[in-house]
N, C-alpha and C positions, 0 to 999 in steps of 0.2 A: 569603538563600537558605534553604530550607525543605522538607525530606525526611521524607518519612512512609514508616511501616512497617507493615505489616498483620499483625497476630498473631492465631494461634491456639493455641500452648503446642505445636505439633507441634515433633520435631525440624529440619522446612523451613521453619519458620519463625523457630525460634530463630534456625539459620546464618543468615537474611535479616536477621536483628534486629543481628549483630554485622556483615555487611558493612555494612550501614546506618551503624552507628555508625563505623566506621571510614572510610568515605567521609565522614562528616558530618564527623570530626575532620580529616580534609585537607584539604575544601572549608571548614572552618570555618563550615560548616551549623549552622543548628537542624533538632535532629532530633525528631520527636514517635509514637510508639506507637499504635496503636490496636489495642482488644480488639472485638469485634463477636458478642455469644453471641447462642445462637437458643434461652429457656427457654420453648415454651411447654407441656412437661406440668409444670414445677413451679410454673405462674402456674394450673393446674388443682387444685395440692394443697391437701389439707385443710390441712397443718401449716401454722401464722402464721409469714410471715418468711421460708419456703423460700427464693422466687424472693427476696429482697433478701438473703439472707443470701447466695445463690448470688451476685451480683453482688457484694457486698461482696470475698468472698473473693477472686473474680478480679478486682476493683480493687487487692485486698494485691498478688496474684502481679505485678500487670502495674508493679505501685508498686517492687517490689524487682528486677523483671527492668530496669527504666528505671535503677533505681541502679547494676546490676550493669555496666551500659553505658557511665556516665558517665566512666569512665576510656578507654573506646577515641573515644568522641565528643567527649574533649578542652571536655567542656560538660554543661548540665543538658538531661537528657534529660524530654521531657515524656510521660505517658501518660493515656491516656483509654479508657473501659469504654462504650460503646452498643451497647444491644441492636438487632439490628438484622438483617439480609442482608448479607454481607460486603462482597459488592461495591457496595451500593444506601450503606454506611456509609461507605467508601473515600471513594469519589464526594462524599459530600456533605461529608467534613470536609476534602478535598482543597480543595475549592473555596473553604469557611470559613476554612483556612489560609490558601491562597495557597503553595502548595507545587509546585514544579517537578518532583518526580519521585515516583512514589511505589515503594517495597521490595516484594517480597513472593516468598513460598517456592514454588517450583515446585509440590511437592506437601505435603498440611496436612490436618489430620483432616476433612475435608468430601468425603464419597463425591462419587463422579461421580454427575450427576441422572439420572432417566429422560429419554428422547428426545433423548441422549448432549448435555446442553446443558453438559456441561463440568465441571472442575473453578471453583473459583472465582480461580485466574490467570487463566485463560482468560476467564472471566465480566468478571474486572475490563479486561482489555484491550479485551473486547468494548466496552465500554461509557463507559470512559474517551477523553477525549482528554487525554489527558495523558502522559508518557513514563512507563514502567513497567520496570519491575530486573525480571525473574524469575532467582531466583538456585538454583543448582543446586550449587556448591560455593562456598566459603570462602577457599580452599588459595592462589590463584593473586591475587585481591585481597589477602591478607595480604601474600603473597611482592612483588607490585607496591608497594604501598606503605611497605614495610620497605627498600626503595631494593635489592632485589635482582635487578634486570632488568626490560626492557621488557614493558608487556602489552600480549599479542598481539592486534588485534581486526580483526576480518572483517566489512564493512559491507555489507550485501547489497543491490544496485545494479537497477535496472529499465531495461533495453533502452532504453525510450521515450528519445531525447534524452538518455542517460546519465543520469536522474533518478535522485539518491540521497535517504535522508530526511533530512531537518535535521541537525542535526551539530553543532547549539551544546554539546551535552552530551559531543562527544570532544573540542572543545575546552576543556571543564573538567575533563576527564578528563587534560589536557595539561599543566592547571596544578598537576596533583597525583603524577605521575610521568613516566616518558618511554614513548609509546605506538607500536607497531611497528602499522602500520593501513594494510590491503590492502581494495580492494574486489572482490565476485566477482556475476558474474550467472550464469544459466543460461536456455538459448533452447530455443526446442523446435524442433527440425531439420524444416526442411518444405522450402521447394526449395533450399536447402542440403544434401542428404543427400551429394550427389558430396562426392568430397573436395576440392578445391580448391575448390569453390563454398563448403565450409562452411571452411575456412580464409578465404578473401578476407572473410566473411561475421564471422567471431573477429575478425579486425584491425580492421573496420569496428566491429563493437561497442567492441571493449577503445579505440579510439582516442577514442569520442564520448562514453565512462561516462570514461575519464582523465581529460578535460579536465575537467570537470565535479569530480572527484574531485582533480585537483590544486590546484583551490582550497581544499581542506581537508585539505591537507599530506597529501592520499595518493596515493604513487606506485606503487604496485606494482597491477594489475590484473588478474583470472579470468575469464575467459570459458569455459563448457563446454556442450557441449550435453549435452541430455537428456529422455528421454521420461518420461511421469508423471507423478506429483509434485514437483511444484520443490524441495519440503521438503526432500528426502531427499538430491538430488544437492547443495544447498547444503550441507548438514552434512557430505559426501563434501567438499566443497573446504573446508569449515573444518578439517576434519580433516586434511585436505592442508596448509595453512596452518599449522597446532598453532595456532590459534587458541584464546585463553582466554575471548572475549566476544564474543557475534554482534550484531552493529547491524541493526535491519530494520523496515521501516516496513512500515506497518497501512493498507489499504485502510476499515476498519472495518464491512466488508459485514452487511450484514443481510439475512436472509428470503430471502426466493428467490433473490437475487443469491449470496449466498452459499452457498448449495445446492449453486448451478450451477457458480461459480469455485469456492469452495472457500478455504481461508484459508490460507496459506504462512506468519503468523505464526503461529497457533494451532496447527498442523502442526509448527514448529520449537518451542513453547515444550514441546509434548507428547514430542518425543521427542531433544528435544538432552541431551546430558550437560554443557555447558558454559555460563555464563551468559548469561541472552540480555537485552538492551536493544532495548525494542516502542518505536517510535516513532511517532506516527500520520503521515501522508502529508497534508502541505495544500500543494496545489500551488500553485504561486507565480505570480499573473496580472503581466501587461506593464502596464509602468509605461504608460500611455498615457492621454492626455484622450480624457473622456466626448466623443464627439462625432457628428459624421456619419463613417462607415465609407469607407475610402476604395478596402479590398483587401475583397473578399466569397468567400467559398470556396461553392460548390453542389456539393456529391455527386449524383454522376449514376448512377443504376442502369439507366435508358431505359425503365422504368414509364410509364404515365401520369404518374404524379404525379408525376416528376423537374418536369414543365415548368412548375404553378405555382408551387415551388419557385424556377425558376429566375426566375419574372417578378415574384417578390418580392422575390430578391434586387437587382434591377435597379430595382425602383425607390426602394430606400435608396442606391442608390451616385446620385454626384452628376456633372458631367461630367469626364471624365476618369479617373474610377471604374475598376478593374481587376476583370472577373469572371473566377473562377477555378471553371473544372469540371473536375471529377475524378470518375474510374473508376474504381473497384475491382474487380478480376479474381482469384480464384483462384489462388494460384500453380499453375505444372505440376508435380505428382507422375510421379515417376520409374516408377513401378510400379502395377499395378491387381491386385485378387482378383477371378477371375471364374471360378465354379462350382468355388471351393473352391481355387482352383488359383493360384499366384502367378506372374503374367504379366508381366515388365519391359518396359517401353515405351521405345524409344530417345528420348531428349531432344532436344528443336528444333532447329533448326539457327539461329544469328545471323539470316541472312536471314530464318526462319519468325518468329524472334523482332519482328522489326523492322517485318515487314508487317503483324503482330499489331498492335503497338503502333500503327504508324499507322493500320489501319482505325478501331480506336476514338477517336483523338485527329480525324480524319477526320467521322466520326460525333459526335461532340462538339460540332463545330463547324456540322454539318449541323442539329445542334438549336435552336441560338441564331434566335430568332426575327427578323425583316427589320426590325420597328419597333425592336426593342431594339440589332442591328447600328447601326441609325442615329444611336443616340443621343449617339456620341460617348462611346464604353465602349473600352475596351481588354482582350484578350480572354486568357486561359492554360488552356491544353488540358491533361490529364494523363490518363496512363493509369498505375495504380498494379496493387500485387499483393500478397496480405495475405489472410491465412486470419483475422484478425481483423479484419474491415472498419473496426469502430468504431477501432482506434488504428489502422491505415493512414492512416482521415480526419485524425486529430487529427493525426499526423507531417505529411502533406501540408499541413496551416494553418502546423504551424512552418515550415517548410519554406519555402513560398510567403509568410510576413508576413502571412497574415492578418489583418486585425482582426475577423471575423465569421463563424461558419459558416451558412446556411440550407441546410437540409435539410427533406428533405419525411419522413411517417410513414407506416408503411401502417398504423397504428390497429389494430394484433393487440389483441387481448386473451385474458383464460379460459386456456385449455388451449393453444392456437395461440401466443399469446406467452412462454408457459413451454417449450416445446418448440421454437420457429422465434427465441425470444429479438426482443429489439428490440436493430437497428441505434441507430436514435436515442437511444436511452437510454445504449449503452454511450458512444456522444458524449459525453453531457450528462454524464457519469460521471469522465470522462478529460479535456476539454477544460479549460486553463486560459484561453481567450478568451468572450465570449459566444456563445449558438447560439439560434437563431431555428427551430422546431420548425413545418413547413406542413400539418395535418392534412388527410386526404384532405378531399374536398366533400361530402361523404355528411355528416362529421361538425360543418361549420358549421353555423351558424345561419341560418335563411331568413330573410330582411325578409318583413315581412308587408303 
């Protein structure tokens, strides 16, 4: 096992340098250093030797900080000097290593850039798939490992199917003291806002992130709602918690997607007080042979283009085949603004509720075409409700056993897709089975 530490001689970095070695000496880790300067007006200077003598010198520093460690890391600690972009140097000696986790200081002499592209934690999380420490204090890893009490850690949990990140690293964390470890999510209240709906609504969640979480010896479970930033109400439940270390997995968005979502690890490593452990999210496909599809899931919007969607899914199922279409609706909001003024609207009644439901599972059925009825298909109707379509979809596949999604696209692009967003894509984003993408006909190809 093999742990790397990113230095910059700041004092956030130092503390990162000694949790490092002290985790390295319980895990019985090698632990290795890395310096990464950026000289380039002294590789402009007249004087001979400038830039190599500048390297030199912070080869000494990093030679004598690596010694100064060797008593907490129980071992010889290794260090190295590349010039380089920090997190562009990280990245590649992480990978030359073979290192499971890599250290590194909340905050370090490296301004934030222009077009707020971050500190360089933040840069290294960006960019890494790797598990990363960003370490904020010292205090609470000493007192853990000096065998004075359990550390506290709060695993931050995703709705979807109780999906938590990977967790092999709180199980090493297990073999180095005794860990008190709660997991917490937070929901954004949408036809949940009644009270009892958003109670039935808690239980539901906290029972399908449990299970999920009690295979990794955590029993205690958060659920809270909250509007906003997710960031900020999770740090409100770690801090409810006394939590010493946050666990939380990395979508690792880029570019526009990330614009739009926003990044809930990058948002916790900027403004937590407590250490945080970034985990990347790889979600874990169904053990199942490559073969012919037997369940097919079609999202049905009732466009045009649901229907050749739906006659392609139909011709990969074989006989006996189960086609499964599904609805996404809107949930109902409780209340409307209109001309300034805030208008409560009485909620449905069961019956409203139910007829709802079956006009469109009705209509659903009304779409399947007479030749593909004949085929000797078997049919599942749904009507769903989800202010985010794209994980409505992906729930409903779990859900139903799918082996396949086909969906159709409506080919947004420019301007039109950054503002109306693609359904399909947040699929292809989320889904851990495969998806079959049907562009509209405008965008095939003509035989000639």
């Amino acid at each position: 096992m093999k742990l790397l530490c990113g230095i910059d001689f700041s004092e956030g970095s130092l503390c990162a340098a000694r949790v490092a070695a002290r985790l390295a000496g319980a895990f019985g880790a090698q632990l290795a250093l890395l310096h990464a300067p950026q000289l380039p007006m002294l590789a402009l200077r007249p004087e001979a030797g400038a830039r190599d003598g500048e390297l030199a010198r912070r080869r000494t520093m990093l030679a004598s900080l690596a010694t100064e460690l060797e008593p907490l890391a129980k071992a010889q600690v290794l260090s190295e000097v590349i010039e380089g972009l920090p997190e562009e140097t990280l990245a590649a000696a992480a990978s030359r290593l073979g290192v499971v986790l890599i250290v590194i200081g909340a905050t370090g002499d490296r301004p934030r850039a222009e077009w707020n592209l971050g500190s360089t934690a933040a840069r290294t999380i960006k960019g890494l798939g790797l598990p990363v420490l960003v370490v904020r204090e010292e205090a609470s890893i000493e007192r853990w490992l000096a065998g004075r009490g359990a550390l506290r850690v709060l695993v931050g949990a995703d709705g979807r199917d109780g999906q938590l990140p990977p967790l092999e690293l709180l199980e090493t964390l297990r073999g180095a003291g005794p860990v008190e470890a709660s997991a917490g999510h937070v929901y954004s209240p949408g036809e949940e806002r009644r009270r009892q709906a958003s109670e039935e609504h808690e239980r539901a969640l906290a029972a399908r992130i449990g299970k999920k979480a009690a295979e990794s010896g955590i029993r205690r479970v958060r659920v809270a709602a909250g509007f906003g930033r997710v960031a900020e109400h999770l740090l409100e439940l770690a801090n409810a918690e006394g939590a010493e270390l946050l666990v939380i997995g990395t979508h690792r968005r880029q570019g526009w997607d990330r614009l739009v979502h926003g990044s809930v690890s990058l948002d916790i490593v900027a403004s937590s007080r407590v250490n945080a452990l970034v985990v990347p999210l790889l979600p874990s496909v169904p053990a199942v042979a490559v073969g012919t599809p037997r369940r097919v899931l079609v999202p049905i919007d009732f466009s045009p283009l649901s229907l050749p969607a739906l006659h392609w899914a139909a011709r990969l199922l074989p006989t006996g085949g189960r086609l499964q279409l599904v609805h996404v609706a809107a949930p109902y909001v409780s209340a409307v603004v209109e001309l300034g003024a805030y208008a409560p609207l009485p909620p449905p009644s069961p019956a409203e509720l139910a007829r709802d439901q079956g006009d469109v599972e009705r209509r659903l059925r009304e779409l399947i075409p007479s030749e593909i009825a004949a085929r000797g298909l078997e049919f599942d109707v749904e009507a769903a409700t989800g202010f985010d379509a794209a994980a409505a979809i992906v729930d409903c596949a779990a859900r139903l056993g799918s082996d396949l999604i086909c969906m159709p696209t409506h080919g947004r692009s420019g301007l039109s897709r950054a503002l109306l967003g693609s359904i399909a894509q947040g699929v292809l984003r989320r889904s851990p089975i495969p998806v079959l993408v049907v562009p509209p006909p405008d965008r095939r190809p003509r035989s000639s």
